[in-house]
N, C-alpha and C positions, 0 to 999 in steps of 0.2 A: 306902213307898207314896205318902205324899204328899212333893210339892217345893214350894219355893219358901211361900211367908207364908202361915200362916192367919190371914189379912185375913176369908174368908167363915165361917169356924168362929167370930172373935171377935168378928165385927161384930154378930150378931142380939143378941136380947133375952133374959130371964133365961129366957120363952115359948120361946122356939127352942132353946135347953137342951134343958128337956123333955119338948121332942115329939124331939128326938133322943133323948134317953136311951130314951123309951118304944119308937122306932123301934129302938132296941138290943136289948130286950128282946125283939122281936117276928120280930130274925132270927133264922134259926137257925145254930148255929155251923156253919162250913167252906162253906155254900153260896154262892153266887156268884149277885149277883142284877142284875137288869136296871135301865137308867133307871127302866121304869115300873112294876116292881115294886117299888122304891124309891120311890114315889112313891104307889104303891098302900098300902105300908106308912106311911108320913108321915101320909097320908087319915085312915087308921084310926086312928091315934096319936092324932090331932087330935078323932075321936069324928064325923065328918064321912060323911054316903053319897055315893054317885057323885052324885046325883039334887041336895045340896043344892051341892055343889065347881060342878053344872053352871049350879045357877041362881044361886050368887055372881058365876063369870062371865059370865052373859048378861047381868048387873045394871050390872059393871062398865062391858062393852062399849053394854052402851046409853047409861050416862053418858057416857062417852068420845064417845061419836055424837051424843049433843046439843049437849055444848058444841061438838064438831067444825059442827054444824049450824046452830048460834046462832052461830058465828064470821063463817060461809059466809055468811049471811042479812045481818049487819053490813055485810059489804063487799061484798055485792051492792049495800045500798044506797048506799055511796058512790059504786060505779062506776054507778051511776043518777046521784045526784046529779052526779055530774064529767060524766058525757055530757049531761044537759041542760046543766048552763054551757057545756061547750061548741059546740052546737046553735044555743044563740043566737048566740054570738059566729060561728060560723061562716053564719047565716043576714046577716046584715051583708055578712060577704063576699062571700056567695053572690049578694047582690043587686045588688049594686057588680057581680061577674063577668057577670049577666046584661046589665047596661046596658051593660058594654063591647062583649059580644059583639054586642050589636044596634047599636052603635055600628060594629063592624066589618062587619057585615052590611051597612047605608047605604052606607058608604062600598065593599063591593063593589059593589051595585048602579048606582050613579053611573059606577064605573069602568066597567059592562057598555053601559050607556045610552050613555056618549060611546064605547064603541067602534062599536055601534051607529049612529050619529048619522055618524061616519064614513066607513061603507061606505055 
């Protein structure tokens, strides 16, 4: 029935033993049972209800969401920080672009004038 290493039967704790062997005592012989009744049996092995299995992991998941949340909030604020440096640095340029432009603006005008001046 089973192939290849029991890697997952050797690796738990002397805990994960126990609550198999209890899980052993708790099938019954020749029947054939599903994922979750397999899992339903573990439950009970463990002396655990649906009610408390459900608020260990909402416990979990919430820890997981805040550090996920305190990560997100970190590098929120660098990418603040980096966009104000460079705001300034870009406002320099910006200013410099504006005088060019109006530097180009003169010098169309001029060109408008002597055509002007012309006719």
């Amino acid at each position: 029935m089973s192939s290849g290493s029991n890697y997952k039967k050797t690796r738990g704790s002397g805990k994960q033993d126990s609550i198999d062997k209890k899980v052993e005592k708790l099938k019954k012989p020749g029947k054939k049972y599903t994922k979750a009744q397999i899992l339903a049996l573990r439950r009970k092995a463990m002396g655990k209800t649906i009610a408390q299995v459900k608020a260990e992991n909402e416990k979990k998941m919430r820890d997981r969401a805040r550090e996920r949340n305190a990560k997100f909030k970190k590098n929120q604020k660098l990418k603040i920080n980096k966009n104000k440096n460079n705001q300034t640095s870009n406002n320099k340029s910006g200013n410099q672009k504006v005088e060019e432009q109006k530097e180009r603006n003169k010098k169309v005008i001029k060109r408008k004038n002597f055509l002007l001046n012309i006719k």
